[in-house]
C-alpha angles and dihedrals in degrees: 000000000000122000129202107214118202103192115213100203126200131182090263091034082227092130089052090051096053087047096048083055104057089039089056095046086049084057102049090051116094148149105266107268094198109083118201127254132255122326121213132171131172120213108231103174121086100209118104117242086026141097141194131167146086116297102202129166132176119258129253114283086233124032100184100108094026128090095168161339144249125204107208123200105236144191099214132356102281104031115082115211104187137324117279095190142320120241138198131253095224093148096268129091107270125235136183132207104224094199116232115278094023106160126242102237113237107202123185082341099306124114134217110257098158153031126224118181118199131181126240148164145187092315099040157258134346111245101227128052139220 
């Protein structure tokens, strides 16, 4: 990424300082960049229309940039519908307990019929899923 820098100079610099810092912490910031690994969940309730069961993927390979996840309800593997939960990275692979009769979202008429994690932090989200 390239960067013009227009420098506001005082006698003591101290303005251009201030302003060096928060361009280099604009810089540093950034989407994680490490996705986490495969998702997997297993229905066990029995009820139409209703779910139960652990959601459970594997960490990025890398946390440094990122501070946690969300599990989003979808509709395919690649349209979130709406958010299930948001999880730590705390440095293990994350799970959630989905409780018995939770009910599958229909939104607009279309129903959940899968779930994508991604990993996020301060500035966002990652643009790709698991």
């Amino acid at each position: 990424m390239w960067i013009a820098v227009a420098a506001l100079k005082t006698s003591r610099g101290s303005a251009w300082l201030r302003f060096w810092a928060l361009l280099q912490a604009f810089v540093a910031a950034q989407l994680p960049t490490s996705l986490p690994g495969a998702i997997s969940f297993y229905d066990h309730d029995v009820d139409e229309g209703e779910i139960s069961g652990v959601v459970e993927f594997l960490k990025a390979p890398s946390e440094d940039d990122v501070t946690k996840y969300t599990i989003y309800w979808a509709s395919s593997p690649t349209t979130k519908l709406l958010p299930l939960v948001t999880l730590p990275a705390n440095g293990f692979d994350p799970s959630y307990n989905i409780p018995v009769d939770t009910a599958v979202p229909v939104i607009g008429g279309v129903a959940a019929t899968h779930f994508l994690a991604f990993s996020a932090n301060a500035i966002g989200e990652s643009s790709d899923s698991s």
